[in-house]
LOKOLDO-26945 format. One record per residue: residue in three letters; x negated, y, z negated of N, C-alpha, C in turn. Coordinates in pm, 1 decimal. Example, Ala and Ser with C-alpha at 12.3 -4.5 7.8 and 13.67 -1.06 7.14 Angstrom:
BEGIN
["ala" [-1319.0 -569.0 -780.0] [-1230.0 -450.0 -780.0] [-1320.0 -330.0 -780.0]]
["ser" [-1285.0 -225.0 -708.0] [-1367.0 -106.0 -714.0] [-1290.0 3.0 -787.0]]
! end
This chain:
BEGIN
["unk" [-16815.3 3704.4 2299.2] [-16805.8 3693.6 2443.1] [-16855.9 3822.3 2512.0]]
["unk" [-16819.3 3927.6 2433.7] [-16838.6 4056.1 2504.6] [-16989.9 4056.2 2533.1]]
["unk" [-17096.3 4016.1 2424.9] [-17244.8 4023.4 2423.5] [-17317.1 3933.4 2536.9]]
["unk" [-17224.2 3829.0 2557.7] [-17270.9 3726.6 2628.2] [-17233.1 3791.4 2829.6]]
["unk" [-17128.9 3880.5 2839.9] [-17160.8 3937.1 2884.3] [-17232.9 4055.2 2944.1]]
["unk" [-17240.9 4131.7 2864.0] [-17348.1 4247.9 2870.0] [-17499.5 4173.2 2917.4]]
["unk" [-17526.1 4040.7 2860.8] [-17626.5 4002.8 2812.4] [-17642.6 3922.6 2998.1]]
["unk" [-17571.5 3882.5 3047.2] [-17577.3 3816.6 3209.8] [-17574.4 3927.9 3296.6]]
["unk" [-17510.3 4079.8 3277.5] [-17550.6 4161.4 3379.6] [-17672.0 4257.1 3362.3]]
["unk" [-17687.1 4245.0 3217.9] [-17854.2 4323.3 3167.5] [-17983.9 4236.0 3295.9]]
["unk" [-17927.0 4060.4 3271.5] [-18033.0 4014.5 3323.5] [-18028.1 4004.8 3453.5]]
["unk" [-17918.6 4000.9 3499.1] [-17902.1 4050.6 3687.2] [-17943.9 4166.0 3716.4]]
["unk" [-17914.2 4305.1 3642.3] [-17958.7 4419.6 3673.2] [-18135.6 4446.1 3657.1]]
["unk" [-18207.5 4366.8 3535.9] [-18322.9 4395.0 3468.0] [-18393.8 4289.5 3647.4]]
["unk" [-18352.6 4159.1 3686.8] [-18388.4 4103.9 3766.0] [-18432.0 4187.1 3918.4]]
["unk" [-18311.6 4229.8 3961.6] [-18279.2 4320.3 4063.9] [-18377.2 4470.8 4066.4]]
["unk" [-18399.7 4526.2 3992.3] [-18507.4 4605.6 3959.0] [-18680.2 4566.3 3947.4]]
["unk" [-18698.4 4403.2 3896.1] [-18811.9 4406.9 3899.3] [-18836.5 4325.9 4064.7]]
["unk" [-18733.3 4268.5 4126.2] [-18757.8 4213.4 4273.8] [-18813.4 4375.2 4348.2]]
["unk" [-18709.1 4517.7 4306.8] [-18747.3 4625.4 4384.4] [-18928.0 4635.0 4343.5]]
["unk" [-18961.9 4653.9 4263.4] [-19091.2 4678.5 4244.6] [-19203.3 4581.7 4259.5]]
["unk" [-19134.0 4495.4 4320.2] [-19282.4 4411.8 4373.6] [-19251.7 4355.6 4495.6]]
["unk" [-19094.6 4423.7 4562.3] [-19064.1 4314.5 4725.2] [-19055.3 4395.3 4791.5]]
["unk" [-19053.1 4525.0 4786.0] [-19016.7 4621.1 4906.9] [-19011.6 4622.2 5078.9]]
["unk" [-19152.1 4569.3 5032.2] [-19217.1 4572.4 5150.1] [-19161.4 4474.0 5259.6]]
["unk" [-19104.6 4350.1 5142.9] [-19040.1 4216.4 5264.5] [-18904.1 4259.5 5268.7]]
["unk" [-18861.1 4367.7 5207.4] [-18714.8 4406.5 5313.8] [-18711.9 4516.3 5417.1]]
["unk" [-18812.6 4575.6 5410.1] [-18883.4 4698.5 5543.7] [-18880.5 4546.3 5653.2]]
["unk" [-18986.2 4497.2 5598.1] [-18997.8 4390.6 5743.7] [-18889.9 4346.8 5799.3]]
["unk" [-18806.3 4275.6 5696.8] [-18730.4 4219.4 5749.3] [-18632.9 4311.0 5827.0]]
["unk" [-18656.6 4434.1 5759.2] [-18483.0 4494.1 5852.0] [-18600.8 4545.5 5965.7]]
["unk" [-18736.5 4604.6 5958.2] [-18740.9 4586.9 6076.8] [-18731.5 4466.7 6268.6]]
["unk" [-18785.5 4400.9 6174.7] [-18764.7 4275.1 6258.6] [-18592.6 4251.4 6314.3]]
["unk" [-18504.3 4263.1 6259.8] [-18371.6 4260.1 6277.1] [-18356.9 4378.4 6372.8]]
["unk" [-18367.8 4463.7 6339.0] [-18357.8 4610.8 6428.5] [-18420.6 4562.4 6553.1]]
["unk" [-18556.1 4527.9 6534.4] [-18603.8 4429.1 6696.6] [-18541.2 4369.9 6757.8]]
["unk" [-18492.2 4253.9 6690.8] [-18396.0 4144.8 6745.7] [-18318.9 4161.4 6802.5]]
["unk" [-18236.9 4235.6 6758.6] [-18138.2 4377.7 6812.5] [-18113.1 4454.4 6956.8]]
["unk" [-18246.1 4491.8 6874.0] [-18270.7 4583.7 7061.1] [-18324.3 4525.1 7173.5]]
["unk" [-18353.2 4433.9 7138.1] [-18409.8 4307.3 7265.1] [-18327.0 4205.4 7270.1]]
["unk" [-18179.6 4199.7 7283.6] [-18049.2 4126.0 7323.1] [-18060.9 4013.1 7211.7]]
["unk" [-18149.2 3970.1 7137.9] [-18117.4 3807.7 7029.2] [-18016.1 3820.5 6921.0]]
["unk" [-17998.0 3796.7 6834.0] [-17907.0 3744.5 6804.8] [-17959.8 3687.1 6634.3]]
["unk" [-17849.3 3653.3 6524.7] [-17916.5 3603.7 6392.7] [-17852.8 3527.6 6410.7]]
["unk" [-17948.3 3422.1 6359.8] [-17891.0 3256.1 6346.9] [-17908.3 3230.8 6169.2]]
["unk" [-17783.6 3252.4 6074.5] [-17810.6 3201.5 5917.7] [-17788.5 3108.5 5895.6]]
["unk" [-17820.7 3021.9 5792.2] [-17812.0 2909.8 5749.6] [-17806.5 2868.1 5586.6]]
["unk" [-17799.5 2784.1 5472.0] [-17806.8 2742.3 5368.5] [-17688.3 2662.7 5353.4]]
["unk" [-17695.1 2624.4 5203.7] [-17648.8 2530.7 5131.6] [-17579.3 2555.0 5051.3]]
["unk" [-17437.0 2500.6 4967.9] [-17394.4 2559.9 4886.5] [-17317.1 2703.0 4874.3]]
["unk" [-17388.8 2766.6 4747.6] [-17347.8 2896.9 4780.9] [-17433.5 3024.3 4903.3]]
["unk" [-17567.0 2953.4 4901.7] [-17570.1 3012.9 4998.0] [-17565.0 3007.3 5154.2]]
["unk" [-17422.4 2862.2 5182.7] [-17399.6 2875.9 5321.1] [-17326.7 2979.5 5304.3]]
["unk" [-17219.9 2983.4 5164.6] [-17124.1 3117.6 5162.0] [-17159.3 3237.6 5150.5]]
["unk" [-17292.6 3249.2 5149.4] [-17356.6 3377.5 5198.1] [-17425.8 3413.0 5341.2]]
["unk" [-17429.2 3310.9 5360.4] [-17453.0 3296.8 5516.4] [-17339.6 3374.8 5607.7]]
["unk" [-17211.4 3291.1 5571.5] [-17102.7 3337.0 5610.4] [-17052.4 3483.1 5604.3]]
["unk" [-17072.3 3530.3 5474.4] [-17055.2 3667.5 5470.6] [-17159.3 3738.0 5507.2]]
["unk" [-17272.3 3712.7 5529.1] [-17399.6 3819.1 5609.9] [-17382.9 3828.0 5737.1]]
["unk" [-17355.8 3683.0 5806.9] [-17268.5 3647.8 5946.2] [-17166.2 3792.4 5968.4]]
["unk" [-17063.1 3770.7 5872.6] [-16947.6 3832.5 5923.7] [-16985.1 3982.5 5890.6]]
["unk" [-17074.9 4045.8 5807.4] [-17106.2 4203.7 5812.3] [-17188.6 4268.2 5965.5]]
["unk" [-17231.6 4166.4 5962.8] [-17327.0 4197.4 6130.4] [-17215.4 4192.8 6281.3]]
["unk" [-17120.7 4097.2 6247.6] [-17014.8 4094.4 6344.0] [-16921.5 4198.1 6376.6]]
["unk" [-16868.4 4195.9 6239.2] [-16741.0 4312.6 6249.6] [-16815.6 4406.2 6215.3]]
["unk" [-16830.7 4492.5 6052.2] [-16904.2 4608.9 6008.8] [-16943.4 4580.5 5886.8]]
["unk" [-16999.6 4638.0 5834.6] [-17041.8 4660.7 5636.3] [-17013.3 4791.7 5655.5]]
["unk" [-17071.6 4894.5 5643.7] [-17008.5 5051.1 5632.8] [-16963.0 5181.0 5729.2]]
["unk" [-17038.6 5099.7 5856.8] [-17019.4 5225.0 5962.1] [-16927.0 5105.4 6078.5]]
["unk" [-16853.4 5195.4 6141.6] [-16717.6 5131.2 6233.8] [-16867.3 5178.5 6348.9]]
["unk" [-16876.5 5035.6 6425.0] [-17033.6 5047.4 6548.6] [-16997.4 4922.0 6576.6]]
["unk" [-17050.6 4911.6 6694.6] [-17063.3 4816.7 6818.9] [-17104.5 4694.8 6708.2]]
["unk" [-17049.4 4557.3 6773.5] [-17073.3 4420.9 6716.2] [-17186.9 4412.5 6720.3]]
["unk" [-17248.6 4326.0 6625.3] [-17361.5 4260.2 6666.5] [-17353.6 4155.2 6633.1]]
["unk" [-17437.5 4092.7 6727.1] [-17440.1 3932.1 6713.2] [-17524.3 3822.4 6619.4]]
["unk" [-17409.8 3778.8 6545.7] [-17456.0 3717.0 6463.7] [-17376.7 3543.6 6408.0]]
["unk" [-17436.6 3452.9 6386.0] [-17385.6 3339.7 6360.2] [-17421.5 3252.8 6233.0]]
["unk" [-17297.8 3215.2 6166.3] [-17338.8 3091.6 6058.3] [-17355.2 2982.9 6085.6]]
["unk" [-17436.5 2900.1 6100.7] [-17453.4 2719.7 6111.6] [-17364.3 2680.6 6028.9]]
["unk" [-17317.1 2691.2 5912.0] [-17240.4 2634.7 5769.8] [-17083.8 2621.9 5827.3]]
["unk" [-17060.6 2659.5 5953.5] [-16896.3 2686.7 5963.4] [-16824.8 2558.9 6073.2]]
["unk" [-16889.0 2519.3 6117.3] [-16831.8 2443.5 6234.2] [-16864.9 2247.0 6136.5]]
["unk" [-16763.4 2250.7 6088.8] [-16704.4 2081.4 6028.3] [-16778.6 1990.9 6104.7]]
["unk" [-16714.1 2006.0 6206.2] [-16702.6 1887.2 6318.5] [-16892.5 1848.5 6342.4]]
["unk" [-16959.7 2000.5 6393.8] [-17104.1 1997.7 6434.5] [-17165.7 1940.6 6318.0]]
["unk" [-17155.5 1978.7 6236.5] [-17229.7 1915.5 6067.1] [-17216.4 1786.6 6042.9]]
["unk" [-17071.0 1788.3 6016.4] [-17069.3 1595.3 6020.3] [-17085.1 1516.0 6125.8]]
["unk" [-17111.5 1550.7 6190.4] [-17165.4 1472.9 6337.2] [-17327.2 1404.2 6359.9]]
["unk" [-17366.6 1579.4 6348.9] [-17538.4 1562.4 6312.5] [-17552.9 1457.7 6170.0]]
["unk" [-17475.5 1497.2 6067.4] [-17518.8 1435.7 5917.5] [-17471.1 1249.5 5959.8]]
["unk" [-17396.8 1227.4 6038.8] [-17383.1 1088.7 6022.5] [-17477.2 1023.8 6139.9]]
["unk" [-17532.9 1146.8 6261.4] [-17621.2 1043.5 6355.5] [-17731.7 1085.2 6336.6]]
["unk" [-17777.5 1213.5 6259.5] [-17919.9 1204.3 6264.7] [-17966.7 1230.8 6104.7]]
["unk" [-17861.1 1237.8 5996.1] [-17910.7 1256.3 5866.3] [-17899.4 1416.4 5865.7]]
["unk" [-17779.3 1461.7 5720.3] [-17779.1 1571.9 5687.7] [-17920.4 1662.6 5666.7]]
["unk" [-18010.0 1629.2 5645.8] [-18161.2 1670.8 5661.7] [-18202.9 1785.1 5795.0]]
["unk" [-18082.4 1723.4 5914.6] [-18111.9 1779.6 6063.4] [-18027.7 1867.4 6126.0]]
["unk" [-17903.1 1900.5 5965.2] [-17804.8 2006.8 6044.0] [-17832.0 2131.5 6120.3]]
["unk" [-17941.4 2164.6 6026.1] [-17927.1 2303.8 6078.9] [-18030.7 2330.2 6213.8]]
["unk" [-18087.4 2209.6 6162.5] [-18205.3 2200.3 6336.2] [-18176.5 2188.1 6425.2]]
["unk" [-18089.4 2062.9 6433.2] [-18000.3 2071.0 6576.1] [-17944.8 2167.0 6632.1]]
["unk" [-17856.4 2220.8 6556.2] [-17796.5 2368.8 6584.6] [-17931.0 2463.3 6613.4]]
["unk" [-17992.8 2503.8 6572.1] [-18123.6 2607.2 6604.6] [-18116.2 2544.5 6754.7]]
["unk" [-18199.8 2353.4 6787.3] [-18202.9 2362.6 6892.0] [-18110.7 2359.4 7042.2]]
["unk" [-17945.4 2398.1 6968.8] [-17880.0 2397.4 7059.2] [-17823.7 2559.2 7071.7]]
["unk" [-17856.3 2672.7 7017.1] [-17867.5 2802.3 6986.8] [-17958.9 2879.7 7051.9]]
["unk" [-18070.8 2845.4 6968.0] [-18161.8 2924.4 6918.7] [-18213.5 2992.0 7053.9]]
["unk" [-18302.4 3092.7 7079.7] [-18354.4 3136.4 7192.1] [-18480.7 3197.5 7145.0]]
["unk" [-18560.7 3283.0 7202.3] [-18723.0 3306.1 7175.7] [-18657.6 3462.3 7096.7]]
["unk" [-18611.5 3523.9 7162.7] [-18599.5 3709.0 7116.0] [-18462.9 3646.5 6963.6]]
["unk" [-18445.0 3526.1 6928.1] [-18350.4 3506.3 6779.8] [-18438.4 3524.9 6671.2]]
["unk" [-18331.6 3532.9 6554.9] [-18395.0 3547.5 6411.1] [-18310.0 3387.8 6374.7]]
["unk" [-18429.8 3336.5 6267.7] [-18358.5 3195.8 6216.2] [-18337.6 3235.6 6061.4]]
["unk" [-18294.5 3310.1 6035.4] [-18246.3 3313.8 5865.4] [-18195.7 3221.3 5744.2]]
["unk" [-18322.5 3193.7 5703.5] [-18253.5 3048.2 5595.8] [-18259.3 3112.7 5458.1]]
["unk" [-18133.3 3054.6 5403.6] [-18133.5 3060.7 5247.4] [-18138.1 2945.1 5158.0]]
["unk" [-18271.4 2930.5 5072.3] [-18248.1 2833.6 4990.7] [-18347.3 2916.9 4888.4]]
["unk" [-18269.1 2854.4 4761.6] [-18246.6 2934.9 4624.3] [-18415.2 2882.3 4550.8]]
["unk" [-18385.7 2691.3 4601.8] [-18501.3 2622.8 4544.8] [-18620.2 2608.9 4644.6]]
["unk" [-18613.9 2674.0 4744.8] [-18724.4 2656.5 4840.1] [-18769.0 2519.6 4892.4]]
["unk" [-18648.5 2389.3 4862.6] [-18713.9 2281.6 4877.1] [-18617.0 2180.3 4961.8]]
["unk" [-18505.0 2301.9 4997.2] [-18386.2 2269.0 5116.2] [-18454.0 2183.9 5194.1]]
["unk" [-18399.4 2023.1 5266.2] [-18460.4 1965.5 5376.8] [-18390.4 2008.7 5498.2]]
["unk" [-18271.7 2033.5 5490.0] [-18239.4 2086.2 5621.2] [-18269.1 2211.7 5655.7]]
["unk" [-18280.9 2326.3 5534.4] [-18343.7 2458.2 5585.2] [-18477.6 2524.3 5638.4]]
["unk" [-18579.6 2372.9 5598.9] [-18632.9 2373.2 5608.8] [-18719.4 2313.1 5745.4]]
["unk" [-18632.3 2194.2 5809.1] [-18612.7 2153.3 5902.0] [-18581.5 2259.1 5981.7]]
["unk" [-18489.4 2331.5 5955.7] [-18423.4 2451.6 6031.1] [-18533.4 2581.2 6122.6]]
["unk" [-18606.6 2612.9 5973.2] [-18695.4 2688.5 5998.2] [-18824.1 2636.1 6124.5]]
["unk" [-18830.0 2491.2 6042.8] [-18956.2 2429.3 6191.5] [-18906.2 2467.1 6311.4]]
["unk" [-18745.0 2399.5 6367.3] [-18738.5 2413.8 6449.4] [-18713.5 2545.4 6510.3]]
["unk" [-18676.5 2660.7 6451.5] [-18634.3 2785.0 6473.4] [-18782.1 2806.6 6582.1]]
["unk" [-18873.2 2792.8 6458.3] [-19014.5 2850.2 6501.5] [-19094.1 2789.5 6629.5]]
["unk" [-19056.3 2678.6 6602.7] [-19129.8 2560.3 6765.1] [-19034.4 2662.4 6883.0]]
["unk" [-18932.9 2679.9 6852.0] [-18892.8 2755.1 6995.5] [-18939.3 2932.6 7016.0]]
["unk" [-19004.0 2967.8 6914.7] [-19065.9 3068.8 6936.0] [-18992.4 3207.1 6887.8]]
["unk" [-18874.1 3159.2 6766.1] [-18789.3 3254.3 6709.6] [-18871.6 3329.1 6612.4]]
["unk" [-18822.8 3402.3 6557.4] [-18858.0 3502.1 6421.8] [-18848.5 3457.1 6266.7]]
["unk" [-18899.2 3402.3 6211.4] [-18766.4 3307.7 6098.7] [-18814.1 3405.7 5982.2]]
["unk" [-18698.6 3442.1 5878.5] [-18659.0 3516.4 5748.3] [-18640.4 3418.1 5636.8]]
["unk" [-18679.4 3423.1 5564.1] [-18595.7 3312.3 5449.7] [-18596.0 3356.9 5324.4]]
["unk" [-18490.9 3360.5 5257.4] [-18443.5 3437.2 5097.1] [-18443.4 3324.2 5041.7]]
["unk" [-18565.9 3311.9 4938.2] [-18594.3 3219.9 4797.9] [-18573.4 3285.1 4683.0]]
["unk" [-18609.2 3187.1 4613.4] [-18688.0 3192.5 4498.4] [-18847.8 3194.4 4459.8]]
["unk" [-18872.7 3149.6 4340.3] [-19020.4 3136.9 4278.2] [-19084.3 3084.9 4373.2]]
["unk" [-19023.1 2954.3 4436.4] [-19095.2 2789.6 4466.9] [-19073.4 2869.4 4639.3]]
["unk" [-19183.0 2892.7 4653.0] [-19153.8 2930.2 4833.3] [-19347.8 2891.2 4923.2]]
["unk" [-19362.6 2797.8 4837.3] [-19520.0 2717.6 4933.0] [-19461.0 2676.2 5017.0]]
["unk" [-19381.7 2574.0 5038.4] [-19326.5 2554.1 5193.0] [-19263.6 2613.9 5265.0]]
["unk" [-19275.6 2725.3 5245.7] [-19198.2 2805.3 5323.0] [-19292.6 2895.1 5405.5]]
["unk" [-19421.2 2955.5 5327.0] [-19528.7 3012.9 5409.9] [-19525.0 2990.9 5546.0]]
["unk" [-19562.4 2892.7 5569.3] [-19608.1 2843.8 5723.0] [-19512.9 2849.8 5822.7]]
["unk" [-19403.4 2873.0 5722.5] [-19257.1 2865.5 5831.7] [-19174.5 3003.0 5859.5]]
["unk" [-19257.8 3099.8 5783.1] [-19174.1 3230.3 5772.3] [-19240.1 3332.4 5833.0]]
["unk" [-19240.9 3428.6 5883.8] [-19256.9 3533.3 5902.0] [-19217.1 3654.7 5819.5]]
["unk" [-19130.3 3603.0 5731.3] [-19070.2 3742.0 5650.5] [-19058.5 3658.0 5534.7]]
["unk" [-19049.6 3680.0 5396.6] [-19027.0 3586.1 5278.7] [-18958.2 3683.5 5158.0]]
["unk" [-18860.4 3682.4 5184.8] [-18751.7 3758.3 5030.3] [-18745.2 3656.2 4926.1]]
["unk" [-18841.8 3682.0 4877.1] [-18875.7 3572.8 4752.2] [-18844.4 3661.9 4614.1]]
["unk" [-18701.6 3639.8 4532.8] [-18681.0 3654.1 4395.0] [-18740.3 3590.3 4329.8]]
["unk" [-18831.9 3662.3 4234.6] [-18883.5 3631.3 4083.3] [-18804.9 3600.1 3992.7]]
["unk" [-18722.5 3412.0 4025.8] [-18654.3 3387.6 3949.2] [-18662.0 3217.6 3952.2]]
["unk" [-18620.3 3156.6 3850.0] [-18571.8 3027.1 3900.2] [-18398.5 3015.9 3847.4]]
["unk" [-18316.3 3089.9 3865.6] [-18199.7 3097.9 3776.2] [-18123.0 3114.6 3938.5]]
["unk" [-18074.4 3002.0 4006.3] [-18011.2 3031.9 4112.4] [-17916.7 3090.5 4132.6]]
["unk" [-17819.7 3127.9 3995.9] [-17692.2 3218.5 4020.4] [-17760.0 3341.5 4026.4]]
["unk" [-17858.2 3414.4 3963.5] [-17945.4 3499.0 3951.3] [-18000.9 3556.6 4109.2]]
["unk" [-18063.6 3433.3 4116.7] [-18106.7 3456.2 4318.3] [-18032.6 3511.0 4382.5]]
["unk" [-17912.8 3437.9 4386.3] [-17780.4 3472.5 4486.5] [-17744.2 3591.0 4470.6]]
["unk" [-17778.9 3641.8 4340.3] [-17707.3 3798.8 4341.9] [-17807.1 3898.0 4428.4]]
["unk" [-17941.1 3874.5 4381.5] [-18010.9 3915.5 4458.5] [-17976.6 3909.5 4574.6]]
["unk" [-18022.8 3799.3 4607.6] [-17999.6 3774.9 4770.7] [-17869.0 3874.6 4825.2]]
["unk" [-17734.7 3834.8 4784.6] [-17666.3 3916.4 4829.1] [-17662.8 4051.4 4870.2]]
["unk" [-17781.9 4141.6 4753.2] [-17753.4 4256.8 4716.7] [-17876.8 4336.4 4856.7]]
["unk" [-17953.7 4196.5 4862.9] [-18055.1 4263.0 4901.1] [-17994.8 4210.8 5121.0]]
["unk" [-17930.4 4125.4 5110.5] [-17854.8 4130.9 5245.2] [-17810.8 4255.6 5232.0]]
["unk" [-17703.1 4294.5 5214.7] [-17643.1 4458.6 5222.9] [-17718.9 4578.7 5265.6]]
["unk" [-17830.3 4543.0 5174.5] [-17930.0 4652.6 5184.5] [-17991.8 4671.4 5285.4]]
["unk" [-18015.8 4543.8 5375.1] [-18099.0 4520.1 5496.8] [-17937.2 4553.6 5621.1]]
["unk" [-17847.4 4518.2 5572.8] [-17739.0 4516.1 5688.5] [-17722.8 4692.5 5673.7]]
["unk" [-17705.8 4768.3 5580.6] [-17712.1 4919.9 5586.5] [-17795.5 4935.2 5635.8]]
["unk" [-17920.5 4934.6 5618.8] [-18029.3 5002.3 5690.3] [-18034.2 4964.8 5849.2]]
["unk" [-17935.2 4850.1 5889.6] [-17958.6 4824.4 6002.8] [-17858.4 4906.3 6093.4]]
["unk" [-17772.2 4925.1 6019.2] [-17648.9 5045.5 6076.7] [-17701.8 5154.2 6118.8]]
["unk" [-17735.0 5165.4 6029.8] [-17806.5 5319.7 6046.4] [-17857.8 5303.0 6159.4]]
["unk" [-17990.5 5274.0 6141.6] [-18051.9 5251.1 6322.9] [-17947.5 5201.1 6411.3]]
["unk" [-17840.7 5160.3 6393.2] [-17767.0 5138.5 6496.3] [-17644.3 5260.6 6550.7]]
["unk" [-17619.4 5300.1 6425.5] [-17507.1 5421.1 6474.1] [-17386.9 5402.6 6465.0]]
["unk" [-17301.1 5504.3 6473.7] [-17115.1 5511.7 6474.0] [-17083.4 5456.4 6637.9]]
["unk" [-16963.6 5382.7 6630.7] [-16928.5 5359.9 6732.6] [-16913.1 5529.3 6807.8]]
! end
């Protein structure tokens, strides 16, 4: 058992190291773009499936309250949290349109539309992203390997060199943090 662990954080850690050396550049963007968003009153709109609505939720709530420095809120929202809005949309217009609807009852031009999907082949995140973008938002999206449909819809693309979705998620997580620190910073101590 012991090997079998060593052997799952070798490959999270060995993973996480080779995303640094070939993604850099799409987490500069992205935290710049956020830092924009920021300073021009918008707002993050996240989204996914699974585990990563529950990362949604917790990227949501580091931008709200804090991640390391005690500073002014910022505004930020999960689509994944409101029951009532989800099953509503999923029974009158098809779970396919959750997160769109919400974008188009949200969303504004100076927002970020942040989608997470692991397989790049989410229909509602993807839906999400169209509509983010028809209204003239910013859209981010944290994949995987499989991210062709996602081109046309992104502006920023945190794409892990993986197809191992528990794998992604760590990423993803690690590499939210990283973008929510750097965004502190530019933002400051209360």
């Amino acid at each position: 058992m012991k090997e079998k662990i060593i052997s799952i954080l070798r490959e999270s850690a060995d993973l996480k190291l080779k995303f640094a050396q070939e993604s850099l550049e799409s987490v500069i963007n992205a935290t710049n773009l956020i830092n924009k968003c920021f300073k021009s009153g918008g707002k993050l709109i996240i989204f996914g499936n699974g585990g990563s609505a529950s990362d949604a939720q917790h990227i949501a709530a580091e931008y709200v309250n804090r991640f390391l420095l005690n500073r002014k809120a910022l505004p930020a929202v999960s689509l994944a949290t409101d029951t009532s809005v989800i099953t509503s949309i999923a029974n009158d217009f098809g779970y396919e349109n959750i997160f769109s609807r919400q974008i188009e009852a949200l969303g504004k031009k100076n927002d970020i539309a942040i989608g997470l999907t692991t397989s790049g082949n989410s229909a509602n995140v993807l839906n999400g992203l169209k509509a983010a973008k028809s209204l003239g938002m910013t859209t981010i999206v944290f994949t995987g390997n499989n991210f062709i449909k996602l081109k046309k819809l992104s502006k920023c693309i945190i794409s892990v060199p993986s197809e191992s979705t528990a794998r992604i998620q760590e990423v993803h997580i690690t590499v939210a943090h990283i973008i929510c620190e750097l965004v502190e910073l530019q933002t400051g101590e209360k």
